[in-house]
C-alpha positions as a Markdown table, in Angstrom:
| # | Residue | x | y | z |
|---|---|---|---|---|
| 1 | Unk | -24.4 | 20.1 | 34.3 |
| 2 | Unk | -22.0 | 19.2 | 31.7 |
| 3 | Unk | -19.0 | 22.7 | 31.1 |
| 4 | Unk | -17.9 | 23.0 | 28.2 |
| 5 | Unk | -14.3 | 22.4 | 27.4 |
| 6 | Unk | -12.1 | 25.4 | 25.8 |
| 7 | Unk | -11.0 | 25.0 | 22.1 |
| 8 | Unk | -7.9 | 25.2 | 21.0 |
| 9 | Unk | -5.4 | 26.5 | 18.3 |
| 10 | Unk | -2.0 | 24.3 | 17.9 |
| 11 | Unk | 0.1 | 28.1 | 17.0 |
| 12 | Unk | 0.6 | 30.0 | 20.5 |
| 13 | Unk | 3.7 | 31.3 | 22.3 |
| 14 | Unk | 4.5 | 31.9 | 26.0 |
| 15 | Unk | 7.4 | 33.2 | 27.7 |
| 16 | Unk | 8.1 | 33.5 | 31.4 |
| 17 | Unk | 11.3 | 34.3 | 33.8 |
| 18 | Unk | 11.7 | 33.8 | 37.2 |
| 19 | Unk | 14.1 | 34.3 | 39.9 |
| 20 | Unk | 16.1 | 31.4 | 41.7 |
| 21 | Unk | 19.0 | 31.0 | 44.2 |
| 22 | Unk | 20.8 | 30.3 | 41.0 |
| 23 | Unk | 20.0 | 33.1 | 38.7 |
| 24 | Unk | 17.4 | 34.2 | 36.5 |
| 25 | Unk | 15.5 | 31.7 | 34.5 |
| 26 | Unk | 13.6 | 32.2 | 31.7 |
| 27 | Unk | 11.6 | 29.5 | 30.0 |
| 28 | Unk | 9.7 | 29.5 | 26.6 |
| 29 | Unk | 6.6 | 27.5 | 24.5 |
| 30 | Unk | 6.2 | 27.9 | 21.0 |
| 31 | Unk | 3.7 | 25.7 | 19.3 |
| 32 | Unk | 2.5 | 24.9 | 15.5 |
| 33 | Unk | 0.8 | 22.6 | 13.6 |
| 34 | Unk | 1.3 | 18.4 | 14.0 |
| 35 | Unk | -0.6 | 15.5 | 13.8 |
| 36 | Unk | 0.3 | 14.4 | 17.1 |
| 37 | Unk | 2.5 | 15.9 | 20.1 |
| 38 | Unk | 5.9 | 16.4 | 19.0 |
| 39 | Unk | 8.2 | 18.1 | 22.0 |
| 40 | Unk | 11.8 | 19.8 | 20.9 |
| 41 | Unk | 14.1 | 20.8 | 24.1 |
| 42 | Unk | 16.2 | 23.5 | 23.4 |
| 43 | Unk | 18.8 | 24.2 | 26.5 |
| 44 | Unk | 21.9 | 23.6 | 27.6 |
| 45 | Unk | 23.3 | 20.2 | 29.0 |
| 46 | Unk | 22.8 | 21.5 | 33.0 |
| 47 | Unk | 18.9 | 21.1 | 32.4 |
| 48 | Unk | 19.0 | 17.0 | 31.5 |
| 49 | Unk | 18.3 | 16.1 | 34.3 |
| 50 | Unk | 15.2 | 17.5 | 34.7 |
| 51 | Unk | 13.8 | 17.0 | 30.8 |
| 52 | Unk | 11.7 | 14.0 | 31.9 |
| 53 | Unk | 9.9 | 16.1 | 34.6 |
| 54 | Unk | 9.3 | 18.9 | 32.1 |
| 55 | Unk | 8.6 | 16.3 | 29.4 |
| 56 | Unk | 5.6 | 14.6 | 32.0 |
| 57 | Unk | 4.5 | 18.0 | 32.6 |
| 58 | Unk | 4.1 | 18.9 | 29.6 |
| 59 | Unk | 1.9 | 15.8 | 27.9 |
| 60 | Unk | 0.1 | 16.8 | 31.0 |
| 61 | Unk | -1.5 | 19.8 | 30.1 |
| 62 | Unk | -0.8 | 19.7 | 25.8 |
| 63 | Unk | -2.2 | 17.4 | 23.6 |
| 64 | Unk | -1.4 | 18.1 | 20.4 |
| 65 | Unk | 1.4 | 20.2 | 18.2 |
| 66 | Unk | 4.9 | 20.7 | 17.6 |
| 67 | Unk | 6.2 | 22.3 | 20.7 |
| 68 | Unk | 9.6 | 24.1 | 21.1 |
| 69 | Unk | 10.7 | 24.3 | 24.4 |
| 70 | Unk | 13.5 | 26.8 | 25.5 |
| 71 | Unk | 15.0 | 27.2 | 29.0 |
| 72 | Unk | 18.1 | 29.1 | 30.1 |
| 73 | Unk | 19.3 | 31.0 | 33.5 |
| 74 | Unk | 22.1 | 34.0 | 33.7 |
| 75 | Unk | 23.7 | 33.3 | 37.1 |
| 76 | Unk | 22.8 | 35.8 | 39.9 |
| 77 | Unk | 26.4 | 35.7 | 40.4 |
| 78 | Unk | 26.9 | 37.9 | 36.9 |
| 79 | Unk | 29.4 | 34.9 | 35.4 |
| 80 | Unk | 27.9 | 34.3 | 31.6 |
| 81 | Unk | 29.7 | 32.5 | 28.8 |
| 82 | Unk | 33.2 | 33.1 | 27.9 |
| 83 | Unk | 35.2 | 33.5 | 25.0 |
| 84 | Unk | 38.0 | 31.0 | 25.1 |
| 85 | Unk | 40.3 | 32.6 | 23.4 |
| 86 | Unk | 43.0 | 29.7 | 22.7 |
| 87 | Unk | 40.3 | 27.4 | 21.4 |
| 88 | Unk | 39.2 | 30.0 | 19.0 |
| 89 | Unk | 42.7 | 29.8 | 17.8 |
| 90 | Unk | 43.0 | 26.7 | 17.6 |
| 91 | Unk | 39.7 | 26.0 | 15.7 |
| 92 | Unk | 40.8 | 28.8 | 13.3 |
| 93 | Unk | 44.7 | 27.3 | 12.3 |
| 94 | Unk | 43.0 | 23.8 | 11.9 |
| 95 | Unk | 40.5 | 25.2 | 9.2 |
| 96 | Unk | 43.3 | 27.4 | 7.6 |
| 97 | Unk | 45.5 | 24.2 | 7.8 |
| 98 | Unk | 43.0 | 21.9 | 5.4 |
| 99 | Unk | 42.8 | 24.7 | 3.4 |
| 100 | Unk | 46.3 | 25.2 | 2.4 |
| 101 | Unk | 46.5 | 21.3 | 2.2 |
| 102 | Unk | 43.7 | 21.0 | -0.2 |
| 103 | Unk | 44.6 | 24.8 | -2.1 |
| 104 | Unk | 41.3 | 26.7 | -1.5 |
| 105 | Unk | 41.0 | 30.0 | -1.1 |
| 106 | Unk | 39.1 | 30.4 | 2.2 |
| 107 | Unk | 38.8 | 32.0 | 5.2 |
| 108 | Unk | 36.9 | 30.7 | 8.6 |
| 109 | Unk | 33.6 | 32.2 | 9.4 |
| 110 | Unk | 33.5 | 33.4 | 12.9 |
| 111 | Unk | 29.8 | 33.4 | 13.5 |
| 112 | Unk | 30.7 | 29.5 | 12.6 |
| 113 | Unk | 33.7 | 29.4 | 15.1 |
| 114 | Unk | 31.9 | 30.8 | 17.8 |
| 115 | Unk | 29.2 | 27.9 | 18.2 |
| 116 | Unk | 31.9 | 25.1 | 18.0 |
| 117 | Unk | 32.4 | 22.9 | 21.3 |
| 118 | Unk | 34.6 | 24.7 | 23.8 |
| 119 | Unk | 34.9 | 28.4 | 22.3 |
| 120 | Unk | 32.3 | 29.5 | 24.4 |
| 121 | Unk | 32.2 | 28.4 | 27.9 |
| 122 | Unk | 31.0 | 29.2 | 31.2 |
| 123 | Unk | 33.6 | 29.2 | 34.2 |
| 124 | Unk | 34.3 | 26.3 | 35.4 |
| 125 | Unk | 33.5 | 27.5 | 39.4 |
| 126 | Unk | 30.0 | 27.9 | 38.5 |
| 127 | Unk | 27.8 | 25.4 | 40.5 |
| 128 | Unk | 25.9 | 22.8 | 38.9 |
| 129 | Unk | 21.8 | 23.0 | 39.3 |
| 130 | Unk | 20.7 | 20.6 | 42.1 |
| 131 | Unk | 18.1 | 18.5 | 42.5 |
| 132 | Unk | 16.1 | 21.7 | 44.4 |
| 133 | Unk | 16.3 | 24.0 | 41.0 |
| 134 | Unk | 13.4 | 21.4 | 39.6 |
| 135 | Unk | 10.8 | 22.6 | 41.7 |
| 136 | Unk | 11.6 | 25.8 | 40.5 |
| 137 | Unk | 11.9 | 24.6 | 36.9 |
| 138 | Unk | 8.7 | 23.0 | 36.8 |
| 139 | Unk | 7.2 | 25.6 | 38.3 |
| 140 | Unk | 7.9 | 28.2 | 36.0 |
| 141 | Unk | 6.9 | 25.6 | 33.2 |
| 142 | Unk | 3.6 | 25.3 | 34.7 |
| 143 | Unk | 2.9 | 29.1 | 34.9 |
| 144 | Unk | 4.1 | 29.0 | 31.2 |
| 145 | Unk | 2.4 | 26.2 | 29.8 |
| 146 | Unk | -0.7 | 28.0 | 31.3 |
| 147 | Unk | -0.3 | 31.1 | 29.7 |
| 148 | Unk | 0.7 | 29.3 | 26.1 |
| 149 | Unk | -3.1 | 27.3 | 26.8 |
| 150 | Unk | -4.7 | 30.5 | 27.4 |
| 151 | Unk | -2.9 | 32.1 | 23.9 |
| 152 | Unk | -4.3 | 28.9 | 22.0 |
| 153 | Unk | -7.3 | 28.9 | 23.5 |
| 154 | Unk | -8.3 | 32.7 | 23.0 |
| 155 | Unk | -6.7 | 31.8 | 19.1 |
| 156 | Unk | -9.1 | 28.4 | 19.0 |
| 157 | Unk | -12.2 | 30.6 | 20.0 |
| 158 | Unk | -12.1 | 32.6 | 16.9 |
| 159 | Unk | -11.2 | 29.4 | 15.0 |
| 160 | Unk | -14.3 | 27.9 | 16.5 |
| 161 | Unk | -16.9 | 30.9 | 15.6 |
| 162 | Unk | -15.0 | 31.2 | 11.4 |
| 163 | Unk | -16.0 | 27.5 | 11.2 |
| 164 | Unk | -19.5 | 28.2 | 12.6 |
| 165 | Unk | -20.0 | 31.0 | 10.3 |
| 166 | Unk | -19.2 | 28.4 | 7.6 |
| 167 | Unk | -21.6 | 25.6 | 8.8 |
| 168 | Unk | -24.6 | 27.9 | 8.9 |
| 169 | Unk | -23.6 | 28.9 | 5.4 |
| 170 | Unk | -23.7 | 24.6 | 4.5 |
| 171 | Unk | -26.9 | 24.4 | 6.4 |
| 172 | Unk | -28.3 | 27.2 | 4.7 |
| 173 | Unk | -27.7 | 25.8 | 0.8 |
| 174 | Unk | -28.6 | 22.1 | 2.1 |
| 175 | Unk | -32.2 | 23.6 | 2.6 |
| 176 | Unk | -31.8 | 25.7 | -0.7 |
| 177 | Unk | -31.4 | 22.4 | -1.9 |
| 178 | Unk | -33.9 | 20.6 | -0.3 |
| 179 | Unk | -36.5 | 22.9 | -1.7 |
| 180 | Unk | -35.2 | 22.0 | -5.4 |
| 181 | Unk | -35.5 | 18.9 | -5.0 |
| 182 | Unk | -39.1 | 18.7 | -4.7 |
| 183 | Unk | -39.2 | 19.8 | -8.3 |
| 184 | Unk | -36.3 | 17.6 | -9.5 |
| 185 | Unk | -38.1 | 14.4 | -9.2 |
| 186 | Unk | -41.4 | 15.2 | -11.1 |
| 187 | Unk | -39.5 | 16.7 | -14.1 |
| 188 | Unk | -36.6 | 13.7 | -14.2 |
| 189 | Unk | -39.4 | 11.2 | -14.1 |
| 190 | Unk | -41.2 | 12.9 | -17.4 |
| 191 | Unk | -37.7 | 13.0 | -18.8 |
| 192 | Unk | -37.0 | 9.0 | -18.1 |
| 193 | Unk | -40.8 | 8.5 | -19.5 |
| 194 | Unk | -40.6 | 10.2 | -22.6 |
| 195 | Unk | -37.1 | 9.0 | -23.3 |
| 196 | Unk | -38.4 | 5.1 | -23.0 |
| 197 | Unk | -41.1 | 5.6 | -25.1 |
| 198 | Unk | -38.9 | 7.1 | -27.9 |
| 199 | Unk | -36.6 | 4.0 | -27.5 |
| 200 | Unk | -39.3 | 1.5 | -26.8 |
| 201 | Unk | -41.7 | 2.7 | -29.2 |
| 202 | Unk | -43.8 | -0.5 | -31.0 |
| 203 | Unk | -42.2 | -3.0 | -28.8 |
| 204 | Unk | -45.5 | -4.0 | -26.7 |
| 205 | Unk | -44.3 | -3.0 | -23.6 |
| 206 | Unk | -47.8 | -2.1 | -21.6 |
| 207 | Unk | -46.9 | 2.3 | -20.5 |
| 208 | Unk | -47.8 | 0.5 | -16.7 |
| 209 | Unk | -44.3 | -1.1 | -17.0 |
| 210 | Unk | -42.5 | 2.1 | -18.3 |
| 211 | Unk | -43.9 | 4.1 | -15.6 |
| 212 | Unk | -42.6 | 1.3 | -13.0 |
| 213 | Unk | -39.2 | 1.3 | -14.3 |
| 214 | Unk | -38.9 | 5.4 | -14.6 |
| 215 | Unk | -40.1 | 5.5 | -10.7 |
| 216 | Unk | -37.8 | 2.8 | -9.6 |
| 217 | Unk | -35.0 | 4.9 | -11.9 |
| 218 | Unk | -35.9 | 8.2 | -10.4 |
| 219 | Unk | -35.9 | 6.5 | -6.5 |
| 220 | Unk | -32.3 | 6.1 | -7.5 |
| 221 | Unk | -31.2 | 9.2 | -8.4 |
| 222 | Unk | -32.8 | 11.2 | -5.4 |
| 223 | Unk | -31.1 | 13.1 | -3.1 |
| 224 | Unk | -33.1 | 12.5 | -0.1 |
| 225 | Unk | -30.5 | 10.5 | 1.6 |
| 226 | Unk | -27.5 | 12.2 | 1.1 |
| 227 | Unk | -29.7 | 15.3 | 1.9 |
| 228 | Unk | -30.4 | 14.0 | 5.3 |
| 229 | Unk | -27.0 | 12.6 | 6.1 |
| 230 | Unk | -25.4 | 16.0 | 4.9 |
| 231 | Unk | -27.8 | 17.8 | 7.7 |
| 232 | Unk | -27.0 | 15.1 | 10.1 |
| 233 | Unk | -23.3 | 15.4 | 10.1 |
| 234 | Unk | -23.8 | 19.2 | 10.2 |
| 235 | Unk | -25.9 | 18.8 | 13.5 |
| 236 | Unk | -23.2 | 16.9 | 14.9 |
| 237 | Unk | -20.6 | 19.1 | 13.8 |
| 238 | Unk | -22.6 | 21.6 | 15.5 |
| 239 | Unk | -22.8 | 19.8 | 18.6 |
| 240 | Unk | -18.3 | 19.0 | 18.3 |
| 241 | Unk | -17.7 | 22.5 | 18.2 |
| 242 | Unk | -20.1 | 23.7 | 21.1 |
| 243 | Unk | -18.5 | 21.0 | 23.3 |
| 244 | Unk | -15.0 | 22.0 | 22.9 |
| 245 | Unk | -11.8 | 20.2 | 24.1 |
| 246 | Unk | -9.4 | 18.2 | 21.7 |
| 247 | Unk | -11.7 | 18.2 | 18.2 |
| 248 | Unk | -9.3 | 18.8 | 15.6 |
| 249 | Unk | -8.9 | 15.0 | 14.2 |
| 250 | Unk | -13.1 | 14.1 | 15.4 |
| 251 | Unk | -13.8 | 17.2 | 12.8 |
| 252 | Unk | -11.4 | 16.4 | 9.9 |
| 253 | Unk | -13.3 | 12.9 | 9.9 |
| 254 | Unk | -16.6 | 14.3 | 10.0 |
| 255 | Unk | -15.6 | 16.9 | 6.9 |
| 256 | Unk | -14.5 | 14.3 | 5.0 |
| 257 | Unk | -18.2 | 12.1 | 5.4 |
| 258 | Unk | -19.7 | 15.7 | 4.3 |
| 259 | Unk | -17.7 | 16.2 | 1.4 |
| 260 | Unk | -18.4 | 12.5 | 0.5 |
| 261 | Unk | -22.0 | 13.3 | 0.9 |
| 262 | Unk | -21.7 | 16.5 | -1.3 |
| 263 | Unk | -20.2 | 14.5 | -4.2 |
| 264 | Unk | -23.1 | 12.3 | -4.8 |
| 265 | Unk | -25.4 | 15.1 | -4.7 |
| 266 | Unk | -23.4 | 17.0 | -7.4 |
| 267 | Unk | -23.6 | 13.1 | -9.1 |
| 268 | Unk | -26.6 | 12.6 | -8.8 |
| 269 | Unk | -28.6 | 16.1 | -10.2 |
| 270 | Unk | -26.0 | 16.6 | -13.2 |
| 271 | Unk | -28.7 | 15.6 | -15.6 |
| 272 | Unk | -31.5 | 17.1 | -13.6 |
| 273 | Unk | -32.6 | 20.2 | -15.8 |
| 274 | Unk | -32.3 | 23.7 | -14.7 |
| 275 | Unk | -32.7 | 22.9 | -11.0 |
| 276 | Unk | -30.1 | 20.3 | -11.6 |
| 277 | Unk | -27.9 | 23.5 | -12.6 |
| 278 | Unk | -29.1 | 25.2 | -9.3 |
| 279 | Unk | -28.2 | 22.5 | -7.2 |
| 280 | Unk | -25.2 | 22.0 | -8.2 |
| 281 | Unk | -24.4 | 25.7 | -7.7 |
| 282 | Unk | -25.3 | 25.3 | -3.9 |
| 283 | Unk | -23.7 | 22.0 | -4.4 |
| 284 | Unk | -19.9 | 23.5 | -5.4 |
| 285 | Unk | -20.5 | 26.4 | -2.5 |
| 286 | Unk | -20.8 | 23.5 | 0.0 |
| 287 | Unk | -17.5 | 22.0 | -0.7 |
| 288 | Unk | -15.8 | 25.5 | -1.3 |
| 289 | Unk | -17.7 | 25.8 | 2.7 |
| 290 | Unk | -16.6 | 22.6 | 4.2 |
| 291 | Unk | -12.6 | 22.9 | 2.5 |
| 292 | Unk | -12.5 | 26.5 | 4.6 |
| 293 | Unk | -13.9 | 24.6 | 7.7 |
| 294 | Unk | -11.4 | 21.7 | 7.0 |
| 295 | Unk | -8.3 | 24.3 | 6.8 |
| 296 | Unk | -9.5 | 26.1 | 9.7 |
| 297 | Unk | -9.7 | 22.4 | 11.4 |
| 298 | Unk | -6.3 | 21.5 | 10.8 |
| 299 | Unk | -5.3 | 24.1 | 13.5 |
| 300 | Unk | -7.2 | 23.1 | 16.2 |
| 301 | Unk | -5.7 | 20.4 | 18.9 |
């Protein structure tokens, strides 16, 4: 028996911190929107080596967003950064320096100063991370990577039932629709007839012929087809979202075939009489539904 796979948002954030032999680590996910899987690392140089592990763990488990990864660890020995004091000064003459030289009034920001290379530093008798810390590392990605799933999932659920509350609204207008068509086609042939008499009066033409050309004429303007594909992708839409897993680019396809459906409707019954006016009333609210469904869409993975 088929399970069906969870659906989920792109937007989600997860945070987790765990102790080591070297200190206490704390790593971080924070996802948005993005066509594909876009990973951004942002830690210090002692966690390079292990980026292609994290990077292999995460494709693993995400498929699709911009993801920001943070990781960093306070040393269980207490040592943190350190102001370097003498770099700080140096940094600050060379800026007041090119100032003088060029005459500007200026003066060195020091929320600048601080992030420049050097002025803050760890000491130097701090050990490096061994190859050991990455089965640490990974695991506290894993346990976070987990957690930012379960976030977008819980956030792709409600997703999931705002987009079904929209296709029942489309399905619901499609057989509004439907109904009115039955009396669009009787009326627009009597329109075509009497408008080909008018125009054709005293040329000979035998009414059998008339009536030949205003049913081949009508066949062409009806709905039924696009009535049928309409309800056909919203079956399958149906069946996308009740399946779950990675749908986001499978549904934006799929609303665009509707909306192409929806537009030769609207085409189609413009000249159909008061009905015609009715349709394209349900006509408009399907697009107005299937643009809500295609926004919601664009957050899904």
């Amino acid at each position: 028996m088929a399970t069906t796979k969870p659906i989920r948002s792109m937007t989600g954030f997860a945070q987790v911190r765990r102790e080591s032999s070297a200190g206490e680590l704390t790593v971080s996910l924070r996802g948005v929107n993005h066509r594909g899987l876009d990973l951004h690392f942002h830690q210090s140089h002692e966690f390079s080596p292990f980026e292609n592990g994290m990077r292999s763990l995460l494709k693993e488990n995400i498929g699709r967003g911009h993801i920001e990864i943070r990781a960093g660890i306070v040393r269980s020995n207490g040592q943190r950064g350190g102001l370097n004091l003498d770099t700080l000064k140096l940094h600050a003459d060379v800026f007041q320096k090119a100032a003088e030289s060029l005459g500007l009034d200026a003066r060195p920001d020091l929320n600048v100063l601080l992030t420049l290379p050097g002025v803050i530093s760890q000491n130097m008798e701090t050990q490096e991370l061994g190859p050991e810390f990455e089965g640490v590392l990974l695991s506290a990605l894993n346990d976070c990577t987990a957690e930012f799933n379960d976030c977008r999932q819980r956030e792709g659920g409600k997703l999931a039932e705002e987009m079904l509350s929209e296709l029942g609204e489309v399905e619901k207008a499609a057989a509004e629709i439907k109904a009115l068509r039955a009396t669009v086609l009787p009326a627009f042939q009597q329109r075509l007839q009497e408008k080909l008499r008018e125009l054709l009066n005293g040329s000979g033409i035998a009414d059998s012929r008339i009536l030949e050309e205003c049913a081949v004429l009508a066949d062409r303007s009806d709905i039924q087809e696009e009535l049928t594909r309409l309800t056909v992708h919203a079956i399958e839409l149906h069946r996308i979202l009740n399946g779950g897993g990675a749908i986001g680019k499978q549904i934006d396809f799929l609303l665009q075939e509707m909306n192409r459906e929806t537009n030769t409707i609207l085409s189609k019954s413009a000249t159909a009489g008061d009905a015609g006016i009715k349709i394209t009333g349900h006509g408009l609210a399907v697009k107005a539904n299937i643009e809500r469904i295609r926004e919601q869409a664009l957050n899904l993975e």
